[in-house]
C-alpha angles and dihedrals in degrees: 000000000000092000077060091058105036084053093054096044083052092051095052089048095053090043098046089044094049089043085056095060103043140020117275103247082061096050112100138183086251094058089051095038095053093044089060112034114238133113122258093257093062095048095049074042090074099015132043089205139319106283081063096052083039092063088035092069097039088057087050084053099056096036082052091047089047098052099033086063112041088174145018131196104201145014087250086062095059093043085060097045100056087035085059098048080049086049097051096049092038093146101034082052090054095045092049094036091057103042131067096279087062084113084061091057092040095056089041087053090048083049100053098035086061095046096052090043088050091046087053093050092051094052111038094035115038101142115106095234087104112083107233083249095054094047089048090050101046086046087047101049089040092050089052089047086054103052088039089061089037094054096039094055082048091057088054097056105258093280109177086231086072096054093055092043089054083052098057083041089065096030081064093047097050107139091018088113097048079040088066094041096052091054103048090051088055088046094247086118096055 
């Protein structure tokens, strides 16, 4: 089993490092397989094709995000946190984002921006004052203001000034949260 393991973690290098040169329609078998180093049989072994190792590695993203941050403290903090995962795979998001598996990233991005939103909720508001259908609702609108920054950003080609301006966009909307919060347990939200 851990062959198995080492193999597939050999795989999603080559592949990432090869996605990262060039754009995903162009990528084929033969350039991960060269890269790293293994025969055709032993990549369709552990893939069916690479859409499949392409939505592979987004799950291991999210489940990587999930378990590197316990805990966040703000919105703010998940927006930085997918924003980062975007930043560090600047090239391979483009090329995905721009091919005809940009519904696999997509999916991935709405993944981990709930996960990151719900993390939030569970964190920074455990007491029990919050009916099971508000809190739903608060992580749901927030998840969907997350990957709507987040895509957005995408679509305009990932430019630094964009990080900085989401920044002083949640910067003017610190205590909204608690804002809303505060609201729905007086009544004000029903």
């Amino acid at each position: 089993m851990a062959n198995v393991n080492i193999t597939k973690r050999a795989i999603q290098e080559a592949f990432l490092a090869v996605l990262n040169e060039k754009s995903l329609g162009k990528i084929t078998v033969k350039d991960i397989t060269d890269r790293c180093g293994i025969n055709r049989n032993t990549f369709y072994y552990h893939y069916q094709d690479i859409p499949a190792l392409l939505e592979e590695i987004c799950q291991i993203q999210v489940d990587e995000l999930v378990n590197k941050y316990p805990e966040f403290n703000s919105v703010e903090e998940c927006l930085d946190a997918a924003m980062q995962i975007v930043m560090d795979n600047k090239r391979a998001v483009m090329h995905i984002y721009n091919s005809d598996n940009r519904n696999t990233y997509v999916s991935s991005l709405w993944r981990m921006c709930e996960a990151t939103v719900t993390t939030y909720f569970n964190t920074a508001f455990t007491d029990d004052r919050l009916s099971p259908e508000d809190r739903q609702l608060l992580i749901r609108y927030h998840k969907c203001e997350c990957f709507g920054l987040i895509l957005d950003w995408i679509n305009n080609g990932l430019r630094e000034d964009y990080v900085e301006g989401t920044r002083r966009l949640c910067q003017m909307k610190k205590g909204s949260v608690e804002d809303m919060i505060r609201r729905i347990r007086q009544g004000e939200g029903q």
